[in-house]
VEXMAR-713531 format. One line per 8 residues: for each residue z, y, x of C-alpha. Coordinates in Angstrom, 3 decimals. Each point is the difference from the previous one (the first is absolute). Layout:
N
Z:Y:X | ...
***
This chain:
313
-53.330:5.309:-13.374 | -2.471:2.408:1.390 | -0.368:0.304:3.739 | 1.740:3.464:0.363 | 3.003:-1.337:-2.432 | -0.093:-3.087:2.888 | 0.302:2.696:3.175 | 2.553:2.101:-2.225
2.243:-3.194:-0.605 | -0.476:-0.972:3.665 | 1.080:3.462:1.307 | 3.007:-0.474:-1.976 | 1.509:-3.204:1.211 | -0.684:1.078:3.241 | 1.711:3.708:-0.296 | 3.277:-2.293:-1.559
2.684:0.090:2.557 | 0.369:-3.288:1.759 | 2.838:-2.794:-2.481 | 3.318:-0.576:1.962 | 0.320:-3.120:1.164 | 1.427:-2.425:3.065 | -1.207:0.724:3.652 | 0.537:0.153:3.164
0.420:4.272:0.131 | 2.897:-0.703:-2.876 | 3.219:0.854:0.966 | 1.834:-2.788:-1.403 | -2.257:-2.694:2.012 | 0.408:2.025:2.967 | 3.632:-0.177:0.113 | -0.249:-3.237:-1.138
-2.279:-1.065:3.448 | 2.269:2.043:2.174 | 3.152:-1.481:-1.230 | 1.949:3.054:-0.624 | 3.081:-1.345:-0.953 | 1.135:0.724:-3.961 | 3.572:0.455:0.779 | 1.633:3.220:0.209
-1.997:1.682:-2.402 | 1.361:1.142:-3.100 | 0.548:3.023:-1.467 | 3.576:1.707:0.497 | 0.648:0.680:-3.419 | 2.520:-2.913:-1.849 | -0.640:1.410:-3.684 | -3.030:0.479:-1.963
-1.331:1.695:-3.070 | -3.050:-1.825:-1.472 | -1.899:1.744:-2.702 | -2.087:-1.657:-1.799 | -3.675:2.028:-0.274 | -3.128:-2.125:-1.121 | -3.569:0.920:0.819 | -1.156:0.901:3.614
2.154:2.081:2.806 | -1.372:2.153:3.269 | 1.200:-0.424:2.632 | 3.754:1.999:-0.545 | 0.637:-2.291:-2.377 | 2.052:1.006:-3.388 | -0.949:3.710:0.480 | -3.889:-0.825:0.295
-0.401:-2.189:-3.074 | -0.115:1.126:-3.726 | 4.365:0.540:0.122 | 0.313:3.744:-0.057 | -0.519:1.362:3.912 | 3.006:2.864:-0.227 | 2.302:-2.862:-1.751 | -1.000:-2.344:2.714
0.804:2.172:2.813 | 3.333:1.177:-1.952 | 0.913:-4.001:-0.343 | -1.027:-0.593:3.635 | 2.644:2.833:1.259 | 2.753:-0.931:-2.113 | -0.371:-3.850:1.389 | -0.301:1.278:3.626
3.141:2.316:-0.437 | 1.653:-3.262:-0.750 | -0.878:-2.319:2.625 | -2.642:-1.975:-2.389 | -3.762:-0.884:0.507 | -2.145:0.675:-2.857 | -2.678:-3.155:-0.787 | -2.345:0.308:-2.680
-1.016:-3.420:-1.623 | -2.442:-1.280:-2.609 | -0.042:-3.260:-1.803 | -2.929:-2.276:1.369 | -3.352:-0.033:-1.958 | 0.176:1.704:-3.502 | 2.916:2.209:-1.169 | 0.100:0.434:-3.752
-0.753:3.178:-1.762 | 3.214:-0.221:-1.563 | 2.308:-1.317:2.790 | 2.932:2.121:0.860 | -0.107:0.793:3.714 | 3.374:-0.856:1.650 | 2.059:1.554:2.889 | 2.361:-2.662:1.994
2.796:1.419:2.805 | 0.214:-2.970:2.904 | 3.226:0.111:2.051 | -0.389:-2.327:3.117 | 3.298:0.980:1.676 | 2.251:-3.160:1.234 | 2.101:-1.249:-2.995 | -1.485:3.035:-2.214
-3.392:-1.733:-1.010 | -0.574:0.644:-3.470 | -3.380:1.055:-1.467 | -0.065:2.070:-3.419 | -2.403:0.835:-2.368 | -0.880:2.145:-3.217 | -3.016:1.803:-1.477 | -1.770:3.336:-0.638
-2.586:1.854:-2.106 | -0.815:3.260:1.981 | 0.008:0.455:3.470 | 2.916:2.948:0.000 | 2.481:-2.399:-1.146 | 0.216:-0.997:3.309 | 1.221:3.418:1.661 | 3.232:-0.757:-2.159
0.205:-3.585:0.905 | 3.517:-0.781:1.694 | -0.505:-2.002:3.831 | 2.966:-1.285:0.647 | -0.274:-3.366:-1.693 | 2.090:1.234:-3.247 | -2.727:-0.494:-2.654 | -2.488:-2.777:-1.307
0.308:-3.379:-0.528 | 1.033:-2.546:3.155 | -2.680:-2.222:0.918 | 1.403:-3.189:1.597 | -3.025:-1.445:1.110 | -2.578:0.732:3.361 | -3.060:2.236:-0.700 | -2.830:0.204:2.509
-2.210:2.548:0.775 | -3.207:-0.239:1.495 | -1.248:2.618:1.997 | -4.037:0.818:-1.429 | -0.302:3.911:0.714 | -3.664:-0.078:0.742 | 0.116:3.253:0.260 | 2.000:0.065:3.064
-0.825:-3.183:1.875 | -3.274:-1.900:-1.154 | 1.652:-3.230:1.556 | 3.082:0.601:-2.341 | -2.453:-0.640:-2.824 | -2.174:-2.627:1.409 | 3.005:-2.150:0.860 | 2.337:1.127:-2.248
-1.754:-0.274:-3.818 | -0.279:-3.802:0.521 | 3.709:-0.759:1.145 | 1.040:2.590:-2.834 | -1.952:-2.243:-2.870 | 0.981:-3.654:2.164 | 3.963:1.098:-0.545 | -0.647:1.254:-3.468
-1.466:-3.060:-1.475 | 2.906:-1.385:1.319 | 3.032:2.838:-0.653 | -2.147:1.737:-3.238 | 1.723:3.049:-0.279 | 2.188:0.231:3.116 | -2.362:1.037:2.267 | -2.379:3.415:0.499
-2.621:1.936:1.897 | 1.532:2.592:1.827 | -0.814:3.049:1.877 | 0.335:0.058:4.054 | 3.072:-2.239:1.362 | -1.287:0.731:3.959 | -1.045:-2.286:2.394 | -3.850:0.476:-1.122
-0.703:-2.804:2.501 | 2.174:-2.299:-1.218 | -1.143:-0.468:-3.528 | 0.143:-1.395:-2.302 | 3.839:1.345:0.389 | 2.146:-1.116:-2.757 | 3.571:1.342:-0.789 | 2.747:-2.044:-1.880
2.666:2.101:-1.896 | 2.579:0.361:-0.180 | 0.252:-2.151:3.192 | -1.792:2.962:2.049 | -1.653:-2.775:1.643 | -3.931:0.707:1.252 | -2.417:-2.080:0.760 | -3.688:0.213:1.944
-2.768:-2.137:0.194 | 1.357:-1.729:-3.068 | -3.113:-2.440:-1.792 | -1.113:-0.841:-3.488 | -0.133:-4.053:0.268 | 3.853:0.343:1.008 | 1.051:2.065:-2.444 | 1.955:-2.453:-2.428
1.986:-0.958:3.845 | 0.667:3.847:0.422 | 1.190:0.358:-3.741 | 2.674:-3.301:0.411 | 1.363:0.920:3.110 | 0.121:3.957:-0.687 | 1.890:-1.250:-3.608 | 2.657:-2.066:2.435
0.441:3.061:1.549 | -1.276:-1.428:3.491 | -2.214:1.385:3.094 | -3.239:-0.970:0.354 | 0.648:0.626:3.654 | -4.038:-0.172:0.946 | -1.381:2.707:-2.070 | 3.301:2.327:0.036
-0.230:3.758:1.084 | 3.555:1.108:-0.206 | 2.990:0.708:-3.033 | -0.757:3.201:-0.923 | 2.402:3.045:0.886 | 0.686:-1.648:3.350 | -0.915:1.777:3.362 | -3.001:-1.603:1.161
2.119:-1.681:3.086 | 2.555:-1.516:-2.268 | -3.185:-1.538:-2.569 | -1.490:-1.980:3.216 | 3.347:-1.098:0.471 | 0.532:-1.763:-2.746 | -3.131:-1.285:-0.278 | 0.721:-1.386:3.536
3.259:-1.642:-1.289 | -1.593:-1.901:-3.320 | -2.744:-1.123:2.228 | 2.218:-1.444:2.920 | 3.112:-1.027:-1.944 | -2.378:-1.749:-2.315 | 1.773:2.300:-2.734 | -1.588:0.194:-3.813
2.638:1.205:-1.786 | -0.707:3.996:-0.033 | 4.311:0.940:-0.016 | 0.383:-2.386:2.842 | -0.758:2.652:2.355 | 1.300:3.653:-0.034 | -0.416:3.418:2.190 | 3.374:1.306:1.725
-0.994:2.471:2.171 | -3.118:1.177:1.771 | 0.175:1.370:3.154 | -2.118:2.923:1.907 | -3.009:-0.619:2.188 | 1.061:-0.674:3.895 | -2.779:-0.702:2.221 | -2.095:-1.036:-3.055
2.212:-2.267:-1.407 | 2.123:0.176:-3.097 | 2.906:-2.084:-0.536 | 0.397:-1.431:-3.821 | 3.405:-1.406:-1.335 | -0.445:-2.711:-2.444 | 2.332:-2.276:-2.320 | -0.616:-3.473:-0.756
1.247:-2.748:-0.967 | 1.403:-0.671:3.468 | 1.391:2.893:0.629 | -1.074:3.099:2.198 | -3.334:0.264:1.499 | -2.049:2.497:1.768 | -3.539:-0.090:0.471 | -1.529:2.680:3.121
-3.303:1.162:-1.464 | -2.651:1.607:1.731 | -1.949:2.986:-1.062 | -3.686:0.394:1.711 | -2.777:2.692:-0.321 | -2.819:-2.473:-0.937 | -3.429:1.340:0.266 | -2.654:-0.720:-2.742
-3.029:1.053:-1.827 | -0.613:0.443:-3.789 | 3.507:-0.022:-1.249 | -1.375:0.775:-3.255 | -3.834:-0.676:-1.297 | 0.041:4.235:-0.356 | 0.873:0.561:3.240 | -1.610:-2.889:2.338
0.069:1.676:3.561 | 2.627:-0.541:2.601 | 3.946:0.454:-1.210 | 3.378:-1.516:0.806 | 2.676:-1.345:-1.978 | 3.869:-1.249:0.632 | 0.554:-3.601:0.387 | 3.340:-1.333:-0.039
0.223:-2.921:1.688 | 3.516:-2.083:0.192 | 0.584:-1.565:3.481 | 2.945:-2.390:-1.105 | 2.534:-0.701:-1.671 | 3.859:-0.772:0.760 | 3.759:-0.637:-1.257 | 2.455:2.734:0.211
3.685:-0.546:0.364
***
């Protein structure tokens, strides 16, 4: 190679944009070294539409990938309308050219959990596609999905892509990349359907754990988030029950009633195997920088903290 080829290949790798990768400015560590506490924080949303759209997204998700954009949006609104979060997903590694791409309708709500699933050829067959659980085939076994939206979170991808592969070469073809879950700093965030059950932090080497307890349909109290669809008060709650009742069993515990905020502090009605229970949980403006690895400057978040727990009469 001559010497101006040399300069011109130097000048190159230099003008590359630096490779993602674990530090200390990434949100995930961050949170990680601050402690900010996992539970409490998932989405509010206790049904789901995944469609299934290979190849890369931005950072929107469904309707910034190679799915039609005006579909997308029109999917997006109908799902909204009816109280559903939209998550696009991708099989991990290589989809085949000829692999038809799949749509699947999670219902987390208490004693409705069911998790359905059928296929589709163009993206408009979607805008007729009924929500309300009254098509496609039942599914009777967990799926996971592994937040990896690089696009939106760099730390979703860093963390996320190994935990996605770890669970699939355990579950092959139960579990998928999918597009933003929130909680950037918790990643790699998985979420078990239809249980509605999200996890952060969650790691590769324990994956085959996470796969036999999530397929007993039990908490893995440690990494846990929150049961979708839940006000964020009445999540921390239960997470706060499992953890001090030394409770596994994810029906052992229910929500009965969440209360308003008085002085800071939300009351939570519970039932468990005992009985009544109410747990008084804190909520706290917590100052902290670089929420997310786009935004690393000051911010504050919502931490729900539970002070106790009790028997009611």
């Amino acid at each position: 190679m001559t010497q101006p080829r040399r300069d011109a290949a130097a000048s190159a790798i230099r003008a590359r944009p630096p490779q993602p990768r674990e530090s200390a400015w990434r949100c995930a560590l961050r949170a990680q070294l601050r402690g900010d506490p996992l539970a409490g924080t998932a989405f509010p949303a206790a049904r789901v539409l995944m469609v299934e759209q290979p190849g890369g997204w931005g950072s929107e998700g469904l309707a910034e990938s190679r799915f039609d954009r005006a579909t997308a949006r029109a999917v997006q609104r109908r799902a909204q309308q009816d109280g559903m979060r939209v998550q696009v997903i991708r099989r991990p590694g290589r989809t085949p050219a000829d692999a038809l791409r799949r749509w699947m309708i999670a219902d987390s709500r208490d004693g409705l959990e069911t998790l359905r699933v059928g296929t589709f050829d163009r993206d408009e067959e979607l805008l007729d596609l009924p929500l309300d659980g009254s098509t496609g085939a039942l599914d009777p076994a967990p799926i996971y999905l592994v937040c990896a939206h690089s696009k939106h979170d760099a730390c979703c991808a860093l963390r996320g892509r190994s935990v996605a592969a770890a669970l699939a070469a355990v579950r092959p073809g139960r579990v998928f990349e999918c597009s933003h879950l929130g909680g950037d700093r918790f990643a790699a965030n998985v979420l078990v359907l239809p249980a509605g059950l999200l996890y952060g932090r969650v790691l590769p080497f324990a994956a085959a754990e996470f796969v036999v307890a999530a397929e007993a349909d039990e908490v893995v109290g440690a990494l846990l988030r929150g049961r979708i669809g839940l006000p964020p008060a009445a999540q921390a709650a239960l997470a706060y029950g499992y953890e001090h009742l030394a409770l596994r069993e994810r029906r052992a515990l229910r929500v009965q009633a969440v209360g308003v905020a008085v002085a800071g502090v939300i009351e939570v009605e519970l039932a468990g195997p005992h009985g009544r229970l109410g747990v008084s949980v804190a909520v706290e403006p917590t100052p902290a920088d670089g929420l997310t690895c786009a935004n690393p400057g000051p911010n504050r978040y919502l931490a729900y903290r539970p002070l106790g727990i009790r028997a009611l009469p």
